[in-house]
DOLOKOL-420396 format. One line per 8 residues: their letters; for each residue x, y, z of N, C-alpha, C, O. Coordinates in Angstrom, 1 decimal. Each point is the difference from the previous one (the first is absolute). Layout:
<pts>
A = X/Y/Z/X/Y/Z/X/Y/Z/X/Y/Z | ...;
</pts>
This chain:
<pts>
XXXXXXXX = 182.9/201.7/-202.7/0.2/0.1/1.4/0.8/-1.2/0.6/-0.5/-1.1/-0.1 | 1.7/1.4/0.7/0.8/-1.1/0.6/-0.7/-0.2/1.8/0.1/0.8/0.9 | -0.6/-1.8/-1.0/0.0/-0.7/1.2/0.4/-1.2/0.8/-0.1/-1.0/-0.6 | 0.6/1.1/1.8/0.8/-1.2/0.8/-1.0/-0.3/0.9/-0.7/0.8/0.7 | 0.8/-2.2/-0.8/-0.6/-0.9/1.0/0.8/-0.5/0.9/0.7/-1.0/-0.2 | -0.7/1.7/1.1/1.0/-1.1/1.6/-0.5/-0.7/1.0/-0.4/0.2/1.1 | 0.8/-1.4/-2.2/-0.6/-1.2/1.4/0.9/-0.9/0.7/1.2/-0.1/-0.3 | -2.0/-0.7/1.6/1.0/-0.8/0.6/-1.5/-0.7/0.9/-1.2/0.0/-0.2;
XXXXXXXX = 2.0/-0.4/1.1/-0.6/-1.1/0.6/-1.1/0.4/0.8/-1.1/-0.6/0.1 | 1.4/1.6/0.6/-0.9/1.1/1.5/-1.7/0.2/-0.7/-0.5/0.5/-1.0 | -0.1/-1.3/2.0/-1.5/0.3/-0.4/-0.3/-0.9/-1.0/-1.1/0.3/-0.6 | 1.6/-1.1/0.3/0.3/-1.1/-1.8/-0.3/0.7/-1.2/-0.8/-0.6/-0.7 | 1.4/2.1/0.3/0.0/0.5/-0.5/0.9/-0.5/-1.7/-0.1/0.5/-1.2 | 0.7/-1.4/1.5/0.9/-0.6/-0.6/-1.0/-1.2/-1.4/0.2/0.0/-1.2 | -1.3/-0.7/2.0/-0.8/-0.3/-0.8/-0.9/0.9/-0.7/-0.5/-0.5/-1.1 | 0.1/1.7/1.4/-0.9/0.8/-1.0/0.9/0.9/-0.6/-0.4/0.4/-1.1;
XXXXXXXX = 1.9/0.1/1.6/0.5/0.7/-1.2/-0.1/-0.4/-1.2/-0.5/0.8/-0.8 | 0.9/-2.3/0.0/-0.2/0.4/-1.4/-1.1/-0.3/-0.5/-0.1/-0.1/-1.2 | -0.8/-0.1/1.9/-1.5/0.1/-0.6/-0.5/1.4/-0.2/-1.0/0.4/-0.6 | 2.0/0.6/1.3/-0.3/1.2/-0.2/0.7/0.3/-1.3/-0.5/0.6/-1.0 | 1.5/-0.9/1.1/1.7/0.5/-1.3/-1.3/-0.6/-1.2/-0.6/0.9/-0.6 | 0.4/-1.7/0.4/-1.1/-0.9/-0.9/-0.7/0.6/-0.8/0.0/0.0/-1.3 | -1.2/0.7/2.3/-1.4/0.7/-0.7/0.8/1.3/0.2/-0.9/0.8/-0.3 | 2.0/-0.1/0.5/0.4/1.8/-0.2/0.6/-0.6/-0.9/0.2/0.9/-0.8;
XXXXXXXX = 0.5/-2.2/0.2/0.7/0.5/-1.1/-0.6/0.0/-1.5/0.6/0.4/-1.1 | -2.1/-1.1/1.2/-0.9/-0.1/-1.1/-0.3/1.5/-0.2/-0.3/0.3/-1.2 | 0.2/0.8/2.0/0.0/1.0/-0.9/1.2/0.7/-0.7/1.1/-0.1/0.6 | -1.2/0.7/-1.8/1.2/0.4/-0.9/0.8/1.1/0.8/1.3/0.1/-0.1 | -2.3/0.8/1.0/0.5/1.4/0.4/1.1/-0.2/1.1/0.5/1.0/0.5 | -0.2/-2.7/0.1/0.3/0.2/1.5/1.3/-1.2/-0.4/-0.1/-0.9/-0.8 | 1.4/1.3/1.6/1.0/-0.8/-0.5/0.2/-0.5/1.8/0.0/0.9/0.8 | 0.1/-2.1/-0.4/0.0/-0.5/0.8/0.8/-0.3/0.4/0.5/-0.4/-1.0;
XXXXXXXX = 0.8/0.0/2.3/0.6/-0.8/0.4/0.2/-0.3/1.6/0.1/0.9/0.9 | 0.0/-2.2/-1.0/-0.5/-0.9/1.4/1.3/0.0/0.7/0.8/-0.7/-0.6 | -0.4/1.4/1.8/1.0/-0.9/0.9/-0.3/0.0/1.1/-0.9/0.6/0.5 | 2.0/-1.4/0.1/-0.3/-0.2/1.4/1.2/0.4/1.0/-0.2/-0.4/1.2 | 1.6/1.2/-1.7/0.4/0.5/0.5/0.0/1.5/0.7/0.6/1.0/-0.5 | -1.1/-1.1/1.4/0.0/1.4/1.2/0.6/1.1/-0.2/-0.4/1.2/0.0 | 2.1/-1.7/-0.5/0.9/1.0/-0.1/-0.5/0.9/-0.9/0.5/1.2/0.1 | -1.5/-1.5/-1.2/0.1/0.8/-0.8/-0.6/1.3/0.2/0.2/0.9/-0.9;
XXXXXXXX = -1.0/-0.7/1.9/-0.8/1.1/0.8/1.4/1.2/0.3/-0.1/1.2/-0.2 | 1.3/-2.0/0.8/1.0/0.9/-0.3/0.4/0.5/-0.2/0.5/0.9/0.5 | -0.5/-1.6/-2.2/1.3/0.4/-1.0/-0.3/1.0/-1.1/-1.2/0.0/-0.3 | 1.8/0.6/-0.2/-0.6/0.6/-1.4/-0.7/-0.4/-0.9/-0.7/0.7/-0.5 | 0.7/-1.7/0.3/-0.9/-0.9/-1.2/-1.6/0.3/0.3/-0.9/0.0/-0.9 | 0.7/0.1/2.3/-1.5/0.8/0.3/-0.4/0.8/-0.8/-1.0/-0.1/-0.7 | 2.0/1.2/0.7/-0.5/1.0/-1.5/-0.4/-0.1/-1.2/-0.3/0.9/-0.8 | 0.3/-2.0/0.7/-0.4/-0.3/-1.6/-1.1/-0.6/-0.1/-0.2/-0.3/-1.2;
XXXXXXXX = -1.0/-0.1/2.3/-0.9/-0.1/0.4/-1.4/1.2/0.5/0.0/0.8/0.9 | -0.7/-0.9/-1.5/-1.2/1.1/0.1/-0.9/-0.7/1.3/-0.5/0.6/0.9 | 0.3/-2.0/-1.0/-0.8/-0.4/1.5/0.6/-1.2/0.0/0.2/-0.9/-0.8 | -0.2/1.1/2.3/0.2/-1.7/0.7/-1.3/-0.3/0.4/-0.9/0.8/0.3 | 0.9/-2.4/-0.2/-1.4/-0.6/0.9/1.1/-0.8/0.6/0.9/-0.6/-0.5 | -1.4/0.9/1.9/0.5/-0.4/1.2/-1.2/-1.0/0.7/-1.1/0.5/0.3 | 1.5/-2.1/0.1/-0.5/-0.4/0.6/0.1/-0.9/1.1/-0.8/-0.9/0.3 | 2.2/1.4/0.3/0.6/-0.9/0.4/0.4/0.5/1.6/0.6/-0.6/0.8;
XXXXXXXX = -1.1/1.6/-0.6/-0.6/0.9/0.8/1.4/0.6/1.3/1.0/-0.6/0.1 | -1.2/1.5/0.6/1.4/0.1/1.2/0.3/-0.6/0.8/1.1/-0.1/0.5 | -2.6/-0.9/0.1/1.1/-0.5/1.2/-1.1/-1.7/-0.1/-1.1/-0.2/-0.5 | 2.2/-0.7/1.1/-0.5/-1.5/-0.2/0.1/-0.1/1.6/0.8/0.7/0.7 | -1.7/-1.7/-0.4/-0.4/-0.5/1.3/1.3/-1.1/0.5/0.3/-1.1/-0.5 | 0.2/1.5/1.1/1.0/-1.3/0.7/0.1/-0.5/1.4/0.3/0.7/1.0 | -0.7/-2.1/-0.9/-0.5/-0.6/1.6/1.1/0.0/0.7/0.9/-0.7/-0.5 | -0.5/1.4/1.5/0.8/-0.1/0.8/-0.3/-1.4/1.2/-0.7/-1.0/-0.1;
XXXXXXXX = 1.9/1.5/1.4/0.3/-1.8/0.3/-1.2/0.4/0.8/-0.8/-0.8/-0.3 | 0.2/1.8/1.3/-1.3/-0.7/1.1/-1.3/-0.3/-0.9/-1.1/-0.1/0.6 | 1.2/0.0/-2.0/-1.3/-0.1/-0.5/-0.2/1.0/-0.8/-0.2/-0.3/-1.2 | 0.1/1.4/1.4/-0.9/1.4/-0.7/0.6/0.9/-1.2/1.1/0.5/0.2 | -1.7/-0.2/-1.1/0.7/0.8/-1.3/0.2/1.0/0.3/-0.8/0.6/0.7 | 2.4/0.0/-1.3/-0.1/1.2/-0.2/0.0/0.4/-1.2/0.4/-0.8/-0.9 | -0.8/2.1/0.6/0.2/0.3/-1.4/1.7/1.1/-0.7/0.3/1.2/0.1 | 0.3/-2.2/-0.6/1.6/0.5/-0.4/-0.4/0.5/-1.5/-0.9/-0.4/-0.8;
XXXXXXXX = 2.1/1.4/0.7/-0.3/0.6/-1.3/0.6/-0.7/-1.0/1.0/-0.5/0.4 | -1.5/0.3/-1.7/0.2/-0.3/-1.2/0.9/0.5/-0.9/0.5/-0.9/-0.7 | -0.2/2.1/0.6/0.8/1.0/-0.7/1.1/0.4/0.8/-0.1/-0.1/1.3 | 1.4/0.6/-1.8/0.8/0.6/0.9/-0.4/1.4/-0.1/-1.0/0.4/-0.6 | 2.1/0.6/1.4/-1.0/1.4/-0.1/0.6/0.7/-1.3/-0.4/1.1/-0.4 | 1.5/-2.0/-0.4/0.4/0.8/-1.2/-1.2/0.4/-1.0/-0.4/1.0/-0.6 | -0.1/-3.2/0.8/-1.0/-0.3/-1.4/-1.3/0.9/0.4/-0.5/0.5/-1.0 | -0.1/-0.2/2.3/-0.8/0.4/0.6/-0.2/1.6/-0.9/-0.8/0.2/-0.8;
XXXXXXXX = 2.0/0.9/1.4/0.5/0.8/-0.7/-0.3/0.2/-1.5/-0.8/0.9/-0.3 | 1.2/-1.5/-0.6/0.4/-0.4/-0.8/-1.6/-0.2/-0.9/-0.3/0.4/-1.1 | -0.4/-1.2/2.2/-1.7/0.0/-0.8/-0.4/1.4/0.4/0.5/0.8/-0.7 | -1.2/-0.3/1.6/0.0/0.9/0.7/0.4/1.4/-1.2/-0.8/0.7/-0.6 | 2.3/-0.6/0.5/0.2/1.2/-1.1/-0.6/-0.4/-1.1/-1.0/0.6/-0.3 | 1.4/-1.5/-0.5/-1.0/-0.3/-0.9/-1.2/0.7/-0.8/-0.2/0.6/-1.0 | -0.7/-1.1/2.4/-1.4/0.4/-0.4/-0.2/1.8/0.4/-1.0/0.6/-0.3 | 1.7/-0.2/0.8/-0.3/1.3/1.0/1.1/0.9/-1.4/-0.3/1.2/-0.1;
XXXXXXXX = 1.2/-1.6/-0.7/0.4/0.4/-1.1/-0.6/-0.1/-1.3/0.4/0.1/-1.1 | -1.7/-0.5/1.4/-1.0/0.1/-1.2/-0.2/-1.6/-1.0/-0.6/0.0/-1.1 | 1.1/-1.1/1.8/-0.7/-1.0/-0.3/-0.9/-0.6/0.3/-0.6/0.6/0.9 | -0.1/-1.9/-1.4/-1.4/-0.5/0.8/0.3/-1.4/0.7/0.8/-0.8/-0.4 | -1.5/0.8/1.1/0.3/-1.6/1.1/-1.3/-0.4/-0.2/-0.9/0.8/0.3 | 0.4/-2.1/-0.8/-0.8/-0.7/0.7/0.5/-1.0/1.1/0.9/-0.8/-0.2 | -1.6/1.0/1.3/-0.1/-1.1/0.9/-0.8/-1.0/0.3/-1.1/0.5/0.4 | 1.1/-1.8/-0.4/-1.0/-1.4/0.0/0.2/-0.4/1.6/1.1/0.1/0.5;
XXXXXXXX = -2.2/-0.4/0.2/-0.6/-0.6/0.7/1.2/0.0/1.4/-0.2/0.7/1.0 | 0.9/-1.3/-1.1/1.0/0.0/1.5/1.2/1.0/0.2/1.0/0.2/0.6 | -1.8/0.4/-1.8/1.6/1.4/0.4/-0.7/0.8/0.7/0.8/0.7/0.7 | -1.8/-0.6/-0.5/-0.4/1.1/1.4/-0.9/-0.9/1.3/-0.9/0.3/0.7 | 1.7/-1.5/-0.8/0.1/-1.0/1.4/0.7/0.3/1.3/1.2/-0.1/-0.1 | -1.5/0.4/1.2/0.9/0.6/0.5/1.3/0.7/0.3/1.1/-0.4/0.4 | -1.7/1.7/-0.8/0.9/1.1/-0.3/-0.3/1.3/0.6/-1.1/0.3/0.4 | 2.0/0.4/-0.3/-0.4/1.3/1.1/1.4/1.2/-0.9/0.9/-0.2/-0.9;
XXXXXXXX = -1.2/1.4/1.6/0.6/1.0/-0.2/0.1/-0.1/-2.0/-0.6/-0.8/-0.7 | 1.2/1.5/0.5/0.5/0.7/-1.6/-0.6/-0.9/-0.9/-0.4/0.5/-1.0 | 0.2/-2.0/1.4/-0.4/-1.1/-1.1/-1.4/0.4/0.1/-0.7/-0.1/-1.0 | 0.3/0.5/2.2/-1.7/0.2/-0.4/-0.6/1.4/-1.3/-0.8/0.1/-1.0 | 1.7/0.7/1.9/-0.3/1.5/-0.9/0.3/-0.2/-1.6/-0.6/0.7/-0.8 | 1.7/-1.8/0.5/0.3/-0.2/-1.4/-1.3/-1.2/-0.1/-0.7/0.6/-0.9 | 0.2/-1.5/1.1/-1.4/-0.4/-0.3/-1.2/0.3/0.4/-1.0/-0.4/-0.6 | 0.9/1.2/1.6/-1.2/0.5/0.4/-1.1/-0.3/1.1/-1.0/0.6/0.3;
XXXXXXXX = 1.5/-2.1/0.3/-0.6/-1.2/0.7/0.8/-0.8/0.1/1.1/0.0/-0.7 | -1.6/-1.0/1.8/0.9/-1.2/0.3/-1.4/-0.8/0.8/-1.0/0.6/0.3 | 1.3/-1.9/-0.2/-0.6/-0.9/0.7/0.4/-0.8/0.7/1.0/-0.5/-0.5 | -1.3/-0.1/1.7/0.4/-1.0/0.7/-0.6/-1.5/0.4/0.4/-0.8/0.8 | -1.9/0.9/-1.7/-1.0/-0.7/0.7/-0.5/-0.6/-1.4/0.3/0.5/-1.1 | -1.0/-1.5/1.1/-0.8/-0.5/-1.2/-1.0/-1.4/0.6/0.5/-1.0/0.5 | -2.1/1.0/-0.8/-0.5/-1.0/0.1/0.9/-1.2/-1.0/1.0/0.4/-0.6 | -1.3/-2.1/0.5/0.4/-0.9/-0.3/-0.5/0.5/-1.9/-1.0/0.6/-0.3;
XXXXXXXX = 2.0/-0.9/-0.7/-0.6/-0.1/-1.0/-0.8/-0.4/-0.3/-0.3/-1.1/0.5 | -0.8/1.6/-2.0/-1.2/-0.1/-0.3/-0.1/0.4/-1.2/0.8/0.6/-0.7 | -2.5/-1.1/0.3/0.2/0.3/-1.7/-1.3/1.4/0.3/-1.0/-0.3/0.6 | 1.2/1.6/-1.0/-0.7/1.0/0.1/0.3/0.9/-1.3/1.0/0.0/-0.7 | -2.1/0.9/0.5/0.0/0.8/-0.9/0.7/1.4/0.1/-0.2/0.8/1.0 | 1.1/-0.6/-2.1/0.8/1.6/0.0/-1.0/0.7/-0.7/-0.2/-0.3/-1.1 | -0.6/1.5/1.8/-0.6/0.8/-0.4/0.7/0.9/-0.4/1.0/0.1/0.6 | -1.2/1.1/-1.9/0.7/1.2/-0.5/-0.3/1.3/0.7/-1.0/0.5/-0.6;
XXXXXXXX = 1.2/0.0/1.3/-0.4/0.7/0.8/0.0/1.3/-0.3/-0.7/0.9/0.6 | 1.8/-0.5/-1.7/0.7/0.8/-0.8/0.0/0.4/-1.5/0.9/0.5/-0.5 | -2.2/-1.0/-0.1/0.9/-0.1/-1.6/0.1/0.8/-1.0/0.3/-0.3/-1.1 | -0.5/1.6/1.9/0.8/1.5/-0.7/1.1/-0.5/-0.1/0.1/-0.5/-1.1 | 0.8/0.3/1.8/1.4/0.1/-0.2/0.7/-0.8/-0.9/-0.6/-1.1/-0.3 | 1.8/1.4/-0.2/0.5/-0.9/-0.8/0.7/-1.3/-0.4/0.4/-0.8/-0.9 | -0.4/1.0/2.8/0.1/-1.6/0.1/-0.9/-0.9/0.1/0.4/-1.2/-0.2 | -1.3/1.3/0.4/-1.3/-0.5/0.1/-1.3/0.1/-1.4/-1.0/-0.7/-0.2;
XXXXXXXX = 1.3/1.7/-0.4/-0.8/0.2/-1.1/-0.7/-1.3/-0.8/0.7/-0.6/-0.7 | -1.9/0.4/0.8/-0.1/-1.2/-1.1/0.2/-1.3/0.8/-0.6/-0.9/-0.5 | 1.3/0.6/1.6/0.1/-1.4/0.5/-1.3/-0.5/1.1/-0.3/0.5/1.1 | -0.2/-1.3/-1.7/-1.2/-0.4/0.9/0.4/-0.7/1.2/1.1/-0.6/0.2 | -2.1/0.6/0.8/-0.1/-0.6/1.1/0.4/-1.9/-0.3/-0.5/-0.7/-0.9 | 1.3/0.4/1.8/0.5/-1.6/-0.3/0.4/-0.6/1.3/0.6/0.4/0.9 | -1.3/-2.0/-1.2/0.5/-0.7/1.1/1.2/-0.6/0.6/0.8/-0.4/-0.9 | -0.4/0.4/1.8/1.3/-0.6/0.1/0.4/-0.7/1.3/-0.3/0.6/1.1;
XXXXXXXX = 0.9/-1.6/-1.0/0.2/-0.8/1.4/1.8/0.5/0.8/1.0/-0.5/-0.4 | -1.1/1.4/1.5/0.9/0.8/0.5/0.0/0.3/1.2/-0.7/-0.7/0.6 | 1.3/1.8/0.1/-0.3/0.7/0.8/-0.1/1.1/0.4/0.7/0.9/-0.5 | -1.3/-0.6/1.3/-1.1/1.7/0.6/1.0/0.2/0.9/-0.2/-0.5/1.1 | 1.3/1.2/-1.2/0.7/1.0/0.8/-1.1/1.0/0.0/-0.8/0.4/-0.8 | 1.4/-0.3/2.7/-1.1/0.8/1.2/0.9/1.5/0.0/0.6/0.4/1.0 | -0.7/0.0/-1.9/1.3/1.6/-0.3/-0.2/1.0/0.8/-1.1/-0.1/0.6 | 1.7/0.8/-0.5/-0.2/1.5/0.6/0.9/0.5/-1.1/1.1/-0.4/-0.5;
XXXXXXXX = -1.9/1.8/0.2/0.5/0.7/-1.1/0.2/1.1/0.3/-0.7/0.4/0.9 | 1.5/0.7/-1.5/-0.3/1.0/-0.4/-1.3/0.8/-0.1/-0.7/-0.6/-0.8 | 0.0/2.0/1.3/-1.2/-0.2/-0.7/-0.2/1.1/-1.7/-0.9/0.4/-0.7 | 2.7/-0.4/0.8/0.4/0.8/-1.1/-0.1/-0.9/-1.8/-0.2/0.5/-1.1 | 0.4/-1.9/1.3/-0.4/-1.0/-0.7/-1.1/0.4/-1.2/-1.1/0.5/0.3 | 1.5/-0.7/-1.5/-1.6/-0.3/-0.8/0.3/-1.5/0.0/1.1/-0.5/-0.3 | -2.3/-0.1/0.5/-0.7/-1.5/0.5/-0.4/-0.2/-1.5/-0.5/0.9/-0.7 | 0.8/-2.0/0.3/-0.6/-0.9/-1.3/-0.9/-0.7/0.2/-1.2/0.2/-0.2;
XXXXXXXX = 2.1/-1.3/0.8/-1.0/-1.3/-0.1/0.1/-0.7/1.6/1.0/-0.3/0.6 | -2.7/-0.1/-0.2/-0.1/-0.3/1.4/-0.5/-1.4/0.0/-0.4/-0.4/-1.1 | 0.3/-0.4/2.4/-0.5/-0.7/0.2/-0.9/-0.3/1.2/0.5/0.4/1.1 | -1.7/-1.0/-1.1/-0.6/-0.4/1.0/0.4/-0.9/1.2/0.5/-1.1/-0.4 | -0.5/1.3/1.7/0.5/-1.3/1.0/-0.8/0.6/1.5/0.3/1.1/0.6 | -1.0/-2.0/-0.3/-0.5/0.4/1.3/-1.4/1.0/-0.3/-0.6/0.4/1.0 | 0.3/0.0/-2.1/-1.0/1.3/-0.1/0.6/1.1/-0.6/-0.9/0.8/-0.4 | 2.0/-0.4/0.2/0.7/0.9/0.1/1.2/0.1/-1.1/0.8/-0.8/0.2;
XXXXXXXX = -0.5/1.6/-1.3/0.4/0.2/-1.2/1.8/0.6/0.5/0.2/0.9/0.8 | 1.0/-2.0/-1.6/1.0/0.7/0.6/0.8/-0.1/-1.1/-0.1/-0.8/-0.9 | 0.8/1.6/1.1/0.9/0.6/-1.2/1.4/-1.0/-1.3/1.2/-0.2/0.0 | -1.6/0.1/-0.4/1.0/-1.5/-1.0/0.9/1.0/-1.0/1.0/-0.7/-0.4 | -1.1/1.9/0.0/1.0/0.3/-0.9/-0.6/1.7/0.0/-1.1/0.5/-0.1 | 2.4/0.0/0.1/-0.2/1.7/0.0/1.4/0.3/-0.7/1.0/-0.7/-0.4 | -1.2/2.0/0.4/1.0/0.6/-0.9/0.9/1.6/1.3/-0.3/0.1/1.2 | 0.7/0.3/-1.4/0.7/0.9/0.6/1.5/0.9/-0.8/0.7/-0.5/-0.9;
XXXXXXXX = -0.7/1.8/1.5/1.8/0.5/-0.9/0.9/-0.3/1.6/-0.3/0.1/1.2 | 1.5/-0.6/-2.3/1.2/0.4/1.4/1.0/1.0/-0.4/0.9/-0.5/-0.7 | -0.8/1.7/1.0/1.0/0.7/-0.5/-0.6/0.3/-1.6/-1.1/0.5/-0.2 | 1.7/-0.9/-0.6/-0.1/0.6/-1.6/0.1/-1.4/-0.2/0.6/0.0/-1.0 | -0.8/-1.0/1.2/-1.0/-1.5/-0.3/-1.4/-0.3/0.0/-0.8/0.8/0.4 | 0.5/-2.2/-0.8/-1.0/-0.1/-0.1/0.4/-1.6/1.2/1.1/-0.6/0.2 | -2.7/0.1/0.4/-0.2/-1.1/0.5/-0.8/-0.3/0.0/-0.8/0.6/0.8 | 0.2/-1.9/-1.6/-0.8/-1.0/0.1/0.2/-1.3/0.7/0.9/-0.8/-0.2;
XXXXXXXX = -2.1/0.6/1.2/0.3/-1.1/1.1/-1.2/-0.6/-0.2/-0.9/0.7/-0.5 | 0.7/-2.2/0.9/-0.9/-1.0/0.2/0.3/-1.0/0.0/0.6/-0.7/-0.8 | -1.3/0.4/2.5/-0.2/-0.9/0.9/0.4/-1.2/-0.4/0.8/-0.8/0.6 | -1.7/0.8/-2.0/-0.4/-1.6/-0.2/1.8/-0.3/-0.7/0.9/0.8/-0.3 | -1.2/-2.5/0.2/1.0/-0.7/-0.5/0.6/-1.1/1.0/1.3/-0.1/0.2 | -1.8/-0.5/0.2/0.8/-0.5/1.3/0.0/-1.9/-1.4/0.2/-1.0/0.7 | -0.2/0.9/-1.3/-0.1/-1.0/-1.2/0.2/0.7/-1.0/-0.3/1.2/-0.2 | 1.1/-2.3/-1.0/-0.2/0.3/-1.6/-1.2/-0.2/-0.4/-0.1/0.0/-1.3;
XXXXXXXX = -1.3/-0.4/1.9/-0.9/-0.5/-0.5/-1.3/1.5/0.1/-1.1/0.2/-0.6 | 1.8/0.6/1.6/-0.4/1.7/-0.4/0.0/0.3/-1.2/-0.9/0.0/-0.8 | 2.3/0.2/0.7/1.0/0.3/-1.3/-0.8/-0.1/-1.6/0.0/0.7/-1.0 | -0.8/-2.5/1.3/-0.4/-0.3/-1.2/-1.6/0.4/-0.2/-0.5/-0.4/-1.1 | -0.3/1.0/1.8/-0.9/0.8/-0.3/0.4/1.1/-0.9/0.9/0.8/-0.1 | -2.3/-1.1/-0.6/0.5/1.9/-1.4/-0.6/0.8/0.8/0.5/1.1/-0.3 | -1.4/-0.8/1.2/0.2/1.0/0.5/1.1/0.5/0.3/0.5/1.0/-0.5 | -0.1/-1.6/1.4/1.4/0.8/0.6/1.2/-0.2/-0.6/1.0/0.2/0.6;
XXXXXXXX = -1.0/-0.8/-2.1/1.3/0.2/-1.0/-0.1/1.4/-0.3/0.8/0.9/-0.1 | -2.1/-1.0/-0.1/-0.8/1.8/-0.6/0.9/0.9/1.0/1.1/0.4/-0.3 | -1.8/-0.2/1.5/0.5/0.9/1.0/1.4/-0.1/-0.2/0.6/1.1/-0.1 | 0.0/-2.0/0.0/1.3/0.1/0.8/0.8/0.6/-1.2/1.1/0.6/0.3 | -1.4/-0.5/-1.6/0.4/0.5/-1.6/-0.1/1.4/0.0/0.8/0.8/-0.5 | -2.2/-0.6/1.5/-0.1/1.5/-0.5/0.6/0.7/1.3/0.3/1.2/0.0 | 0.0/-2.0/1.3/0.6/0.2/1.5/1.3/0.7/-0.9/0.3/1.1/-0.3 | 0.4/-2.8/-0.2/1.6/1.3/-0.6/0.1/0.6/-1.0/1.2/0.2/-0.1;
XXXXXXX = -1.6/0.2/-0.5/-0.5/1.3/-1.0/-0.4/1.0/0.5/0.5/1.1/-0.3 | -1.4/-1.2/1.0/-0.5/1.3/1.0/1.5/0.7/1.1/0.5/1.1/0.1 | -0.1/-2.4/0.4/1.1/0.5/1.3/1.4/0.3/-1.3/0.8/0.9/0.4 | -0.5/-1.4/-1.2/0.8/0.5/-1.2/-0.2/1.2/-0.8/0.8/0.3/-0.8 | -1.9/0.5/1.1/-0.4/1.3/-0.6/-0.7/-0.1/-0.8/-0.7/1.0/-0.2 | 0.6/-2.2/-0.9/-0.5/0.0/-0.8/-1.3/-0.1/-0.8/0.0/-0.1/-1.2 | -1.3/0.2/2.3/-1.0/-0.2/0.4/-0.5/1.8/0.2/-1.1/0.3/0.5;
</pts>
């Protein structure tokens, strides 16, 4: 299974990409490669890819002059396009942590949720909430120091894995179809020091195998 990793700076996605390229390339079944050019969402060479993990997310916060952020998009509407057919043509997308950061319209329906809010990070437990499925099969419950995106979802979503905050259990990684694709999303990752938990090398192995069909 050919997989692309596109990273870049948005969200510091750029530090946990090859911690990710790393532990997917230790398995035999998964051929890996890391870039950080955008265009390639574009171009044809997409095609030769069965899933991208995307985490570098659509839109980055930029302070304007009276003080206050807006959120500008990240993608043009080609590369946008371009991911978008993709997965709705029967590929799998995983998405990490700030790709469903403030986002609305088409980007939500292709991940399923978005967030805009998060307590300060913390070290809390990812419960399995799910582990029929095959992304989740077999991975135990693990600690990890990150953050609890406050989501609104879908209630069409199958829910994996949740976390506690406030009393109250909220959603860190689900699965969903777009079109004749597959998508695997979770929250977590806002550090490479996620990344180096075997729990979530687990998940995230069987995340693109599963959104790759091959699962």
């Amino acid at each position: 299974m050919n997989v692309l990793i596109l990273s870049g700076s948005n969200h510091g996605f750029a530090a946990s990409a090859p911690v990710i390229r790393d532990f997917l390339s230790a398995h035999d079944d998964l051929s890996v490669a890391l870039d950080d050019d955008k265009d390639v969402l574009a171009s044809d060479g997409l095609r030769d890819f069965d899933v991208l993990v995307h985490g570098t997310g659509f839109t980055r916060g930029e302070r304007q002059e009276d003080g206050t952020v807006q959120q500008v998009p990240v993608l043009t509407p080609a590369q946008e396009d371009g991911l978008f057919d993709f997965v709705a043509g029967g590929k799998g997308l995983v998405g990490i942590h700030g790709t469903a950061w403030c986002i609305g319209g088409k980007a939500v329906d292709l991940l399923g949720g978005h967030a805009n809010w998060h307590p300060p990070g913390l070290t809390f437990t990812v419960s399995i909430a799910d582990g029929d499925h095959p992304v989740t099969h077999g991975v135990p419950d693990f600690d990890v120091e990150d953050e609890i995106y406050m989501s609104a979802w879908d209630p069409a979503i199958r829910i994996l894995a949740t976390a506690e905050w406030s009393g109250k259990q909220h959603p860190l990684a689900w699965v969903k179809p777009y079109g004749a694709g597959r998508v695997f999303y979770t929250a977590l990752g806002h550090g490479p020091g996620t990344f180096a938990r075997l729990g979530m090398q687990q998940m995230m192995a069987q995340g693109v195998r599963w959104a790759g069909g091959s699962l």
